[in-house]
TORKOL-4160 file (C-alpha; in steps of 0.2 Angstrom, whole numbers, padded with zeros to 4 digits, m for minus):
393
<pt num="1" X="m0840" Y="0282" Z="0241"/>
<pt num="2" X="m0844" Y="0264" Z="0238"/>
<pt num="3" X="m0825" Y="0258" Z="0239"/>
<pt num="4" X="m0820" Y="0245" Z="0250"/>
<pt num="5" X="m0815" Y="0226" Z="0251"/>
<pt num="6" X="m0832" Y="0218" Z="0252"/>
<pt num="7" X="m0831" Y="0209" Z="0271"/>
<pt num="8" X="m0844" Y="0210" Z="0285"/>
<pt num="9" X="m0842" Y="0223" Z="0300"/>
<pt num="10" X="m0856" Y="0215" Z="0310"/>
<pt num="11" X="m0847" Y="0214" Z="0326"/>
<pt num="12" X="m0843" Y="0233" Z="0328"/>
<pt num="13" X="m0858" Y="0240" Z="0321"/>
<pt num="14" X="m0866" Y="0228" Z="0335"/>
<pt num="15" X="m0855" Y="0237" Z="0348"/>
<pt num="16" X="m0863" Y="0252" Z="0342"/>
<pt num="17" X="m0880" Y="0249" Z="0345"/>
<pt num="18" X="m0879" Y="0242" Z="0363"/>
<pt num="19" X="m0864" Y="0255" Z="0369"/>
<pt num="20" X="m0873" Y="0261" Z="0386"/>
<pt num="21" X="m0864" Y="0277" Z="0385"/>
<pt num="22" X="m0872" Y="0280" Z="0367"/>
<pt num="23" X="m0852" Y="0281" Z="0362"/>
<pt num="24" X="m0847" Y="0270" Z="0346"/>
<pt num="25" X="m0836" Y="0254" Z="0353"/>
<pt num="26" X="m0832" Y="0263" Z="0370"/>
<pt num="27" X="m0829" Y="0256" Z="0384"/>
<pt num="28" X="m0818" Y="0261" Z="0399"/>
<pt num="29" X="m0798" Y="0256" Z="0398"/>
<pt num="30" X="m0786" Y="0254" Z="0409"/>
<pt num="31" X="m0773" Y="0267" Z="0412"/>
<pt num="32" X="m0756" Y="0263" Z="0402"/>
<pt num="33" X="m0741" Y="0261" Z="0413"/>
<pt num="34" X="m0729" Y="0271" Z="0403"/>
<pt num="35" X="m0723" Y="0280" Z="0419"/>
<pt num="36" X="m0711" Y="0266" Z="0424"/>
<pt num="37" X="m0706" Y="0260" Z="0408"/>
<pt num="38" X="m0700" Y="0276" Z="0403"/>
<pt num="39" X="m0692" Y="0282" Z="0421"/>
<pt num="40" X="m0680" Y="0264" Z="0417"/>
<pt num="41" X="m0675" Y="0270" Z="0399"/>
<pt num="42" X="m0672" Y="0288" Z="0406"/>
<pt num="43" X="m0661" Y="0280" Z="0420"/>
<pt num="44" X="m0651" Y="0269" Z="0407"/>
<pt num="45" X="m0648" Y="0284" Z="0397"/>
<pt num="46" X="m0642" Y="0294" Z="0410"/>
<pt num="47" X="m0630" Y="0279" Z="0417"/>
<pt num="48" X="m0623" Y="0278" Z="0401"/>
<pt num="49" X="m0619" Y="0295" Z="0397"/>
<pt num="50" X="m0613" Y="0297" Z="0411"/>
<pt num="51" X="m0622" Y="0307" Z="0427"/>
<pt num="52" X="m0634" Y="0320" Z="0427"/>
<pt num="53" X="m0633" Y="0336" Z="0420"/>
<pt num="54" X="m0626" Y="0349" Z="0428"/>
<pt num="55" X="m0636" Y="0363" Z="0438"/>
<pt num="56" X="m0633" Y="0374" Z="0427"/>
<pt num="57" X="m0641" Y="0367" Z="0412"/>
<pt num="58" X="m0655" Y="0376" Z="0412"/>
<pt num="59" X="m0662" Y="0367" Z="0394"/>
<pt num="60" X="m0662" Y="0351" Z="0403"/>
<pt num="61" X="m0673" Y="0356" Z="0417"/>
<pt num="62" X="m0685" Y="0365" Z="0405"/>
<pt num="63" X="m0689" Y="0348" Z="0395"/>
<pt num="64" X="m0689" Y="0335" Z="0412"/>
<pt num="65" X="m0695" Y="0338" Z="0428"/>
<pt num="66" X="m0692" Y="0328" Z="0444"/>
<pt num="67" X="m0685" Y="0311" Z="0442"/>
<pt num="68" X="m0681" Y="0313" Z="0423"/>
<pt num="69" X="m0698" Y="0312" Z="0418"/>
<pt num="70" X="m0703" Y="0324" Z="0405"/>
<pt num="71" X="m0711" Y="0338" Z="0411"/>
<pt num="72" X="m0727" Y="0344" Z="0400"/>
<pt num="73" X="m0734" Y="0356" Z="0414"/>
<pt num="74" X="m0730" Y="0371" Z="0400"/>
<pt num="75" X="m0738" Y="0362" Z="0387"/>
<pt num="76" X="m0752" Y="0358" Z="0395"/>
<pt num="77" X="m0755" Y="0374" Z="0398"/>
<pt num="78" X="m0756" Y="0381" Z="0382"/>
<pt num="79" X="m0768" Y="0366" Z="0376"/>
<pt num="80" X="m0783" Y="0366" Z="0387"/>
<pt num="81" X="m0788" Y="0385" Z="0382"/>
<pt num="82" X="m0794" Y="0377" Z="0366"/>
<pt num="83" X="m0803" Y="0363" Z="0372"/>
<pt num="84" X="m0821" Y="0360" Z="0375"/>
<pt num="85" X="m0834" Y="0350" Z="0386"/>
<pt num="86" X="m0849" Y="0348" Z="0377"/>
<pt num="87" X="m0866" Y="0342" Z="0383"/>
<pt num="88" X="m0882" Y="0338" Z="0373"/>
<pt num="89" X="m0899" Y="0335" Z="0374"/>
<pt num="90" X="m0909" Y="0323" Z="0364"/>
<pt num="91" X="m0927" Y="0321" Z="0365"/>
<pt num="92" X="m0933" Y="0302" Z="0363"/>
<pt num="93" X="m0950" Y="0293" Z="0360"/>
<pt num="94" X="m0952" Y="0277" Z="0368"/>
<pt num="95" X="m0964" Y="0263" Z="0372"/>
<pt num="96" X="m0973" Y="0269" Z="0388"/>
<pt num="97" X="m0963" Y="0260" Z="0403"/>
<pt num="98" X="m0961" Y="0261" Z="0423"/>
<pt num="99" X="m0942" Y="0272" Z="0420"/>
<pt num="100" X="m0932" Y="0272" Z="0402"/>
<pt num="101" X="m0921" Y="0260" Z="0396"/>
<pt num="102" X="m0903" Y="0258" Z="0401"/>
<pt num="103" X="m0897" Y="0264" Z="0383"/>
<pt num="104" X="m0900" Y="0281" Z="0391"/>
<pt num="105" X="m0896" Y="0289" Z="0406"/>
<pt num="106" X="m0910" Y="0303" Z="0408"/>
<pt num="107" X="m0908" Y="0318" Z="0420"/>
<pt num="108" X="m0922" Y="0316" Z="0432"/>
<pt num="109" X="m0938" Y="0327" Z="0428"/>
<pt num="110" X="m0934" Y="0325" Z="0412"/>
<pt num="111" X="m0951" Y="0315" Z="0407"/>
<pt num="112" X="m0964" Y="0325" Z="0394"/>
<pt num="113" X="m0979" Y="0321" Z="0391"/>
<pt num="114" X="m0987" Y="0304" Z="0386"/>
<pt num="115" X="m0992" Y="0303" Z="0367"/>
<pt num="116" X="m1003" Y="0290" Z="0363"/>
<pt num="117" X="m0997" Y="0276" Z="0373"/>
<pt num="118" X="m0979" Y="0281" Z="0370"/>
<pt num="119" X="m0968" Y="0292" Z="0383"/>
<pt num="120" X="m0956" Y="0308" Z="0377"/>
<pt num="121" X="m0939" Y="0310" Z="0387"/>
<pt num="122" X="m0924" Y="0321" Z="0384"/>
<pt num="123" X="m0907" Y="0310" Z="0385"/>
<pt num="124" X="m0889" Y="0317" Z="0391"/>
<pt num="125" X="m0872" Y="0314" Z="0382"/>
<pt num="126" X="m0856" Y="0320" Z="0386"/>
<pt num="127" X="m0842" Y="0323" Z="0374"/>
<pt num="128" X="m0827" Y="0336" Z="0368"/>
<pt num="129" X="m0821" Y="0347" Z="0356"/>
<pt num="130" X="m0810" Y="0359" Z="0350"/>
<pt num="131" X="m0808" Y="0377" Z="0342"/>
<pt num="132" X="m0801" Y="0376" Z="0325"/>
<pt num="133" X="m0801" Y="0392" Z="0320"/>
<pt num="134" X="m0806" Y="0410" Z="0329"/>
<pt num="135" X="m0822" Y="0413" Z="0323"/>
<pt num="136" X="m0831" Y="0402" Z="0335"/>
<pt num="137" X="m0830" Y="0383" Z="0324"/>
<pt num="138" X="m0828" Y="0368" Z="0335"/>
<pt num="139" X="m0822" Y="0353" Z="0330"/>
<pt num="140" X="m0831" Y="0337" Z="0337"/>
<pt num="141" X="m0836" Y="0318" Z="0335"/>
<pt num="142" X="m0853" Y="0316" Z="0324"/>
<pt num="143" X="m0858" Y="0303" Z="0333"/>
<pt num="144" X="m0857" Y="0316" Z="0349"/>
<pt num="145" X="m0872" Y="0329" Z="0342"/>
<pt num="146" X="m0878" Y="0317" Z="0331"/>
<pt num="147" X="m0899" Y="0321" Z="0334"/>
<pt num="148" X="m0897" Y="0334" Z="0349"/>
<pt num="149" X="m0912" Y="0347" Z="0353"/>
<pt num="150" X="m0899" Y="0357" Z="0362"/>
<pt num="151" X="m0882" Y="0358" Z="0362"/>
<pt num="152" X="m0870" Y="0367" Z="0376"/>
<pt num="153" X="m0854" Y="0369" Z="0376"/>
<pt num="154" X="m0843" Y="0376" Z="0392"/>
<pt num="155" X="m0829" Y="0387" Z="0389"/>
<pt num="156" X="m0812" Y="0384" Z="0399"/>
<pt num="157" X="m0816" Y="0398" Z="0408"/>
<pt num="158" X="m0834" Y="0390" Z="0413"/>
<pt num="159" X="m0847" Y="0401" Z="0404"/>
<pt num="160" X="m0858" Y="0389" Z="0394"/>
<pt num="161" X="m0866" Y="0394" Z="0377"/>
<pt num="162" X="m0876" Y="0384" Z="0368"/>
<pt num="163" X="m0868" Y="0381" Z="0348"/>
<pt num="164" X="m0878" Y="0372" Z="0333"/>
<pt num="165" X="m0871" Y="0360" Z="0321"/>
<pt num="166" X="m0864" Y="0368" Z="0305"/>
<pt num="167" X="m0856" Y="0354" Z="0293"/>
<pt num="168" X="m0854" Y="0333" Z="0295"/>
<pt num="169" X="m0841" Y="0325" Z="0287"/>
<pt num="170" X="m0852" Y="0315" Z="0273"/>
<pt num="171" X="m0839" Y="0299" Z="0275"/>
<pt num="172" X="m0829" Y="0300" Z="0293"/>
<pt num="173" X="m0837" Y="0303" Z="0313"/>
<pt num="174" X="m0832" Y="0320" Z="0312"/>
<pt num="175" X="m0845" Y="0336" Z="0313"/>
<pt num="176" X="m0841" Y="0356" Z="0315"/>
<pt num="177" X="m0853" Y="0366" Z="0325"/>
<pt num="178" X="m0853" Y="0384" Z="0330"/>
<pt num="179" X="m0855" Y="0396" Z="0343"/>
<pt num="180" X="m0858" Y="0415" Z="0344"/>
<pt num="181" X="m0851" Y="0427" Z="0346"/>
<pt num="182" X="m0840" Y="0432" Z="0355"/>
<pt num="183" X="m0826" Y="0421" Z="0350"/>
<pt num="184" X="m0811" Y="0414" Z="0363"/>
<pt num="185" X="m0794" Y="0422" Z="0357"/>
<pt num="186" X="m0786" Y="0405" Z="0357"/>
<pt num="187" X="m0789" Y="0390" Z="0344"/>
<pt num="188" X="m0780" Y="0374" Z="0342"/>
<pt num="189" X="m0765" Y="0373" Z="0329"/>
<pt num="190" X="m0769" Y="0356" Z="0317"/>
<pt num="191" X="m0755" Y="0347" Z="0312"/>
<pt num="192" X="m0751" Y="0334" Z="0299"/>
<pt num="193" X="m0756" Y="0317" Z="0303"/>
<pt num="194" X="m0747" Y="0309" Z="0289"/>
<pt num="195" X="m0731" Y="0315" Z="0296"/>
<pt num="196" X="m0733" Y="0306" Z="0314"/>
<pt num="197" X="m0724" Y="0291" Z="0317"/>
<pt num="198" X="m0727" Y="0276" Z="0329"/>
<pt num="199" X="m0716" Y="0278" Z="0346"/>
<pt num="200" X="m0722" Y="0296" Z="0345"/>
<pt num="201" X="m0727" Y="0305" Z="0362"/>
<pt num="202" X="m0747" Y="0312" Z="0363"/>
<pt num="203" X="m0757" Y="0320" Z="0373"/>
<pt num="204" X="m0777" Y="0318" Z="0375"/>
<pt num="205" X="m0788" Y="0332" Z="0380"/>
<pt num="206" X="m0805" Y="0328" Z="0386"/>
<pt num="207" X="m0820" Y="0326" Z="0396"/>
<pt num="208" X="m0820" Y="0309" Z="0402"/>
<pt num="209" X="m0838" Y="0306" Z="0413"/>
<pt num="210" X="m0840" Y="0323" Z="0414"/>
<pt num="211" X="m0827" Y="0326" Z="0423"/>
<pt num="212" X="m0820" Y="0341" Z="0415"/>
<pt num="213" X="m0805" Y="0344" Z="0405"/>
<pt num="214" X="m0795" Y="0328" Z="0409"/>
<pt num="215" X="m0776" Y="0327" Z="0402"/>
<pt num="216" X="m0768" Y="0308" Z="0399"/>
<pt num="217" X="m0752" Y="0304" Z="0389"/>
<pt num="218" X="m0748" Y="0289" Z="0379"/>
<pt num="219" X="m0739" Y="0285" Z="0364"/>
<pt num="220" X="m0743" Y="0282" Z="0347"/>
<pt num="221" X="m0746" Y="0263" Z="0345"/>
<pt num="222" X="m0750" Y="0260" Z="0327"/>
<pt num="223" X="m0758" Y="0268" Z="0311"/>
<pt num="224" X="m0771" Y="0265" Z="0297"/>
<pt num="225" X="m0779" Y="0255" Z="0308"/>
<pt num="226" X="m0798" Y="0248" Z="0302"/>
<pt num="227" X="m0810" Y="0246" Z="0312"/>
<pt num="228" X="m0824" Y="0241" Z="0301"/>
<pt num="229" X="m0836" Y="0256" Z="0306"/>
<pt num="230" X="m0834" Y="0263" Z="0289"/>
<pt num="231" X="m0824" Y="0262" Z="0270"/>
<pt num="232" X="m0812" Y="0273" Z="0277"/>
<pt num="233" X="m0805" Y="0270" Z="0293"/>
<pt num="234" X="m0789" Y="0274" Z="0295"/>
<pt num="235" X="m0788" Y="0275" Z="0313"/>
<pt num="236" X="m0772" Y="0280" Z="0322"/>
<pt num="237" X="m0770" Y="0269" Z="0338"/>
<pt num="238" X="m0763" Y="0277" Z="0355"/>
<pt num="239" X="m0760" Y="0270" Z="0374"/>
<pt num="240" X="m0765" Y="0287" Z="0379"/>
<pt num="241" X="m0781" Y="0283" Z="0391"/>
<pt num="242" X="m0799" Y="0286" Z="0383"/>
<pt num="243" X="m0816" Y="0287" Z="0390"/>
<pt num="244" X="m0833" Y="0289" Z="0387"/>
<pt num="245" X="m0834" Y="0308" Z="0387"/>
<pt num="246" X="m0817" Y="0310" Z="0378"/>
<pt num="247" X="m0825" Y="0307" Z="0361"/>
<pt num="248" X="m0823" Y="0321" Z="0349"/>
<pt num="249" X="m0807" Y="0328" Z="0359"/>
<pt num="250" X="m0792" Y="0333" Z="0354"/>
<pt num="251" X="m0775" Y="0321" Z="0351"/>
<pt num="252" X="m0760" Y="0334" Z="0352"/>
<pt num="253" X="m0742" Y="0328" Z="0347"/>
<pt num="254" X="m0727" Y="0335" Z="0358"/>
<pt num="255" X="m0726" Y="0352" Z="0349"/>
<pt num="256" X="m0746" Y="0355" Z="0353"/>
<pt num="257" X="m0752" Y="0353" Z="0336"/>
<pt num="258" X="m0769" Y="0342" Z="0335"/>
<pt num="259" X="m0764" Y="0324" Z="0325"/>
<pt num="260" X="m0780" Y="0316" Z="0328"/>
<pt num="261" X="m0798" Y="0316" Z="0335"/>
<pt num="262" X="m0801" Y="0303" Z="0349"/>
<pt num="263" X="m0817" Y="0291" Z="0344"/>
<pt num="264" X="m0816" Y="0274" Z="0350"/>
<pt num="265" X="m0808" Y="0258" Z="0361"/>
<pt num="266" X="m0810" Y="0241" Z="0356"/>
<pt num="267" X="m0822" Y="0235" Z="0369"/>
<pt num="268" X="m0812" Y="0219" Z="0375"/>
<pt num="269" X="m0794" Y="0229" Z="0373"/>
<pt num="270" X="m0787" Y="0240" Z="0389"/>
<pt num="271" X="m0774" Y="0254" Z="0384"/>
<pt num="272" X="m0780" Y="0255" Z="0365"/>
<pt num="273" X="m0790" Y="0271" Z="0359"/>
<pt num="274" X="m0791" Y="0278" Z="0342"/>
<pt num="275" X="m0793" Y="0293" Z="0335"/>
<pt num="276" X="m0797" Y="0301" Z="0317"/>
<pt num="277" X="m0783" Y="0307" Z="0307"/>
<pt num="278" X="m0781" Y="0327" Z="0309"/>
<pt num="279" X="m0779" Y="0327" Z="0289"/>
<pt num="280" X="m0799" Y="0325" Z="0290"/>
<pt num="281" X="m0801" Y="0340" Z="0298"/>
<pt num="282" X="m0798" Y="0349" Z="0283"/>
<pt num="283" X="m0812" Y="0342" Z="0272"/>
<pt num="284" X="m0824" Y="0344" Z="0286"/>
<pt num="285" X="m0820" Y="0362" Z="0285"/>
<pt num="286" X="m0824" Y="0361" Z="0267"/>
<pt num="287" X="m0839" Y="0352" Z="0270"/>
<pt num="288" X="m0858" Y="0359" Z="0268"/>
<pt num="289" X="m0870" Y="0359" Z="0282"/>
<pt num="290" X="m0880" Y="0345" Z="0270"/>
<pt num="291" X="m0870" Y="0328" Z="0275"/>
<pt num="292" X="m0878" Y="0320" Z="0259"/>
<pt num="293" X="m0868" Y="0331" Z="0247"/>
<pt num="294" X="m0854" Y="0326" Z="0241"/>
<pt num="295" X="m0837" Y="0334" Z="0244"/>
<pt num="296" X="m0825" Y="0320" Z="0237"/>
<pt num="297" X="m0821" Y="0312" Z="0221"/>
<pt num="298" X="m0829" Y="0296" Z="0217"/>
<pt num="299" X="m0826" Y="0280" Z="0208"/>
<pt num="300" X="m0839" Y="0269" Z="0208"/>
<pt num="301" X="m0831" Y="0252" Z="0210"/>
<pt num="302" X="m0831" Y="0237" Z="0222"/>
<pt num="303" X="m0813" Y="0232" Z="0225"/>
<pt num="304" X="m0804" Y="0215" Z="0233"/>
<pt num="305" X="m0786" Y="0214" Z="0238"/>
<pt num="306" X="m0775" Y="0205" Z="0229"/>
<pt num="307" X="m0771" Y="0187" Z="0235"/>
<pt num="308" X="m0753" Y="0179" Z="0233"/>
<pt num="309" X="m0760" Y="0166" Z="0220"/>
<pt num="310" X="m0767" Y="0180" Z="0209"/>
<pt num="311" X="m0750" Y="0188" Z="0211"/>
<pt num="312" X="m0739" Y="0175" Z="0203"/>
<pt num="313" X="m0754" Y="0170" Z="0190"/>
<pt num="314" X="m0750" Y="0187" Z="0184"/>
<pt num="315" X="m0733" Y="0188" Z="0187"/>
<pt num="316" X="m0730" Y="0200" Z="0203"/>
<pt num="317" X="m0716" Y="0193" Z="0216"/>
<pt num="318" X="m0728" Y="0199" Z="0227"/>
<pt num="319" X="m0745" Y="0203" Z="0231"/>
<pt num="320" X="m0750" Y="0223" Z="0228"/>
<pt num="321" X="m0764" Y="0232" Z="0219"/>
<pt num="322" X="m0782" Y="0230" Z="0221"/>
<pt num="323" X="m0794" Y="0221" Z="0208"/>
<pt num="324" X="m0810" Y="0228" Z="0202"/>
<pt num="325" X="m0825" Y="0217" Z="0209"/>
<pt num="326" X="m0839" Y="0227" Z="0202"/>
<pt num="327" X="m0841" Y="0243" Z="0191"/>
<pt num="328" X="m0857" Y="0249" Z="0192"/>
<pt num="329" X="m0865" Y="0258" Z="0178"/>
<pt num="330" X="m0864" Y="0274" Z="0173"/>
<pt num="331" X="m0851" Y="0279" Z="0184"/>
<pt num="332" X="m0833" Y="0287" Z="0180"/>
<pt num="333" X="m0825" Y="0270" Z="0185"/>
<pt num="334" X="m0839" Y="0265" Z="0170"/>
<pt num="335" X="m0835" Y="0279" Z="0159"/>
<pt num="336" X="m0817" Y="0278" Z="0160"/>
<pt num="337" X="m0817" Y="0256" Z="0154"/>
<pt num="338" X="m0813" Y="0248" Z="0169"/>
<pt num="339" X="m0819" Y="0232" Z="0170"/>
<pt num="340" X="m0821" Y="0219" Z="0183"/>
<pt num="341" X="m0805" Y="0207" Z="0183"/>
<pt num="342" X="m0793" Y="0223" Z="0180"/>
<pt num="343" X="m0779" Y="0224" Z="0193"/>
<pt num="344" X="m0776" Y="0243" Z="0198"/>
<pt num="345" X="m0759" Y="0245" Z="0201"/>
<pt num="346" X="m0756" Y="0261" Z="0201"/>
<pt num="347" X="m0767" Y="0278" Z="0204"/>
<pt num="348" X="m0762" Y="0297" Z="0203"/>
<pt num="349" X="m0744" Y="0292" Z="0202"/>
<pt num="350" X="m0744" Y="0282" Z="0218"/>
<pt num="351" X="m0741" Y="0263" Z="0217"/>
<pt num="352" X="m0759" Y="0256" Z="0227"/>
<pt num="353" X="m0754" Y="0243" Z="0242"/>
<pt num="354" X="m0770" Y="0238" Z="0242"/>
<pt num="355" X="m0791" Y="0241" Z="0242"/>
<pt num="356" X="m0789" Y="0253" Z="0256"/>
<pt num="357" X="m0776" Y="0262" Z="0250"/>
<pt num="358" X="m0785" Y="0264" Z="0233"/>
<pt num="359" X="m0798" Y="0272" Z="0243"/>
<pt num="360" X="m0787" Y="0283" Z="0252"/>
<pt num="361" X="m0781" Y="0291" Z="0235"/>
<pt num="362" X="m0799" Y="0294" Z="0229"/>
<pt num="363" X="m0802" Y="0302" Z="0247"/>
<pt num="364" X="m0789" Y="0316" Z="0242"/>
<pt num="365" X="m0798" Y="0320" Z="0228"/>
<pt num="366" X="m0811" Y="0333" Z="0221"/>
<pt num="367" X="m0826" Y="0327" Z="0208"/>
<pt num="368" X="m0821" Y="0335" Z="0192"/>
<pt num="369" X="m0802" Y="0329" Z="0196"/>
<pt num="370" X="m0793" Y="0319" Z="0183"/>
<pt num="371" X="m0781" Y="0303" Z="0189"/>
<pt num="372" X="m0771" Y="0293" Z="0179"/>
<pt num="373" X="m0771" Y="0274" Z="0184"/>
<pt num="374" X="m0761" Y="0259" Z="0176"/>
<pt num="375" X="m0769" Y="0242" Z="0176"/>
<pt num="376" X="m0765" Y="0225" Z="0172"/>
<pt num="377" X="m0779" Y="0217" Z="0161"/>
<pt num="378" X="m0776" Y="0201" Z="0151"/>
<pt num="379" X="m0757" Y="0202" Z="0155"/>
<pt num="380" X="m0754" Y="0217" Z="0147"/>
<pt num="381" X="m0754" Y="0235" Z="0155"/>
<pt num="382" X="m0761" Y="0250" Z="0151"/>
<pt num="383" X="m0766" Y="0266" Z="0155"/>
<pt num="384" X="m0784" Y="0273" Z="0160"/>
<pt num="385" X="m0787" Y="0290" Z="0165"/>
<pt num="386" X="m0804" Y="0293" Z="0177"/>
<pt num="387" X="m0813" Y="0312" Z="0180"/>
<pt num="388" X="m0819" Y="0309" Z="0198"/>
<pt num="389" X="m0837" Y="0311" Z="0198"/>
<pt num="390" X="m0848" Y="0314" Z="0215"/>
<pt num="391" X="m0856" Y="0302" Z="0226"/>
<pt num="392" X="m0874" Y="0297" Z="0226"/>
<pt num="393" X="m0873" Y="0294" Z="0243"/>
């Protein structure tokens, strides 16, 4: 969906390319020191309520252990069933050299024949995933079994069976593969990433280096957060540590239901990952195993936010909406009459913040859905109501 304020994301799609670990903008973080923080407010609070519970507040010892600290031993248990290491194979034609390059890490042995001055290797990457439902689909990172020969995935109880890639998410890094039969008994509960707030406790699952199902706890740091690797990031940030490895693994809130999809770190930032919102798991679900088709509405517009100057030309206290850049032809943005210069204000009975919220909307969409917008052209507003159509791309 061509939707997005018109800026360049040169810098992360950089990142991308030379990443060692094959791994979009990862790089290792440092471990957040929440620990301490949090043993100092628990102490406080006790203080001033007055002592520690009484022994026989059996409640209280069930929710902290030792110390105060809360105690997640219970929790933990019930999550890592439905998480996943997964392991791939890629085969990769290079310029005949000595060893490979350092992009990839190649088992040894690995090497296939030469063809015509040019060398065949198979590469290895690491990742997670998570059941979603009980008839064997796995929810993972794209970029994780994005071109694999093979693709093996090891159970919690260690038996490894090899799984194929079933649907991409056409728009976000997401991708659902499948393994057959028969199916574990567990499968991860999805929860309602809209709902989380910042402050909120989680819990990352994963299989950071390879070293097998690996369990750190954070908080939520912040939302919506873009990242510039694609129209619609909308990133939640956590302190919980993330590695290469941990990509495609599972972000669980405090009642064990997954809120996100771990992806990413800044490469200069320490304690900052960022997941996919959970909410995205349902369109991948919806999603055909063609990555090309379409399973959104579409508008067919460039948009620009709205900068405080436009906003008093036009009258507005303050800066919201986003204006139309470009319509391109023969589009439902086209069909409808907009024009470039109209300033969308609202959309599907929801006042637009901005560009990226305009886009979020149309993300909830289906092509074939009609939404109702108002817009503000030549100082008057009116109302133009748009049939979402399906992406080209």
């Amino acid at each position: 969906m061509k939707l997005t304020p018109r800026y360049s994301a040169d810098r992360f799609r950089i990142m991308q390319k030379t990443s060692t670990y094959g791994f979009p903008d990862v790089v290792l973080i440092a471990r957040p020191r929440f620990r301490i923080v949090f043993f100092k407010i628990v102490l406080i609070a006790l203080l001033a309520g007055g002592g520690v519970a009484g022994a026989g507040d059996d409640a209280s010892r069930k929710s902290t252990g030792r110390g105060g600290c809360p105690d997640l031993i219970d929790l933990i248990k019930d999550l890592t069933p439905v998480v996943v290491n997964i392991s791939i194979e890629r085969d990769v034609v290079q310029k005949s050299s000595a060893d490979p390059p350092p992009l990839f890490r190649s088992r040894p042995g690995h090497f296939d024949e030469r063809v015509k001055g040019k060398e065949r290797f198979q590469t290895d990457t690491l990742g997670s995933g998570f059941f979603s439902d009980s008839s064997g689909h796995i929810v993972t990172n794209a970029h994780v079994v994005d071109g694999a020969s093979k693709i093996l995935v090891t159970l919690e109880s260690g038996k490894v069976v090899s799984a194929k890639v079933v649907a991409v998410h056409p728009k976000v890094d997401l991708a659902l593969i499948k393994i057959p039969p028969p199916y574990p008994s567990q499968k991860a509960k999805i929860g309602d990433s809209g709902s989380t707030n910042v402050g909120e406790w989680v819990v990352a699952v994963g299989n950071p280096f390879g070293l097998g199902r690996t369990v750190t706890v954070g908080i939520i740091s912040g939302k919506s957060r873009f990242l510039g690797l694609g129209p619609d990031d909308d990133f939640i940030q956590t302190d919980a540590s993330i590695n290469p490895g941990n990509s495609g693994g599972p972000l669980f809130n405090m009642a064990g239901e997954v809120i996100g999809v771990n992806t990413a770190v800044i490469s200069a930032g320490k304690g900052i990952g960022f997941a996919i919102p959970s909410n995205y798991i349902a369109e991948l679900m919806r999603a055909p195993a063609n990555p090309g088709q379409a399973v959104r509405g579409w508008l067919g517009i460039y948009v620009d936010d709205v900068t405080a100057q436009q906003a008093r030309t036009v009258g507005l206290n303050q800066p919201r909406g986003t204006v139309v850049d470009e319509v391109l032809a023969a589009t439902p943005a086209h069909n409808a009459g907009l024009r470039k210069g109209d300033l969308i204000l609202d959309a599907d009975g929801k006042q637009v913040r901005n560009g990226r919220h305009l886009s979020e909307i149309v993300a909830g969409t289906k092509p074939g859905d009609l939404i109702r917008m108002t817009i503000l052209r030549d100082k008057h507003t009116r109302t133009v109501d748009v049939v979402m159509g399906k992406s080209p791309e």
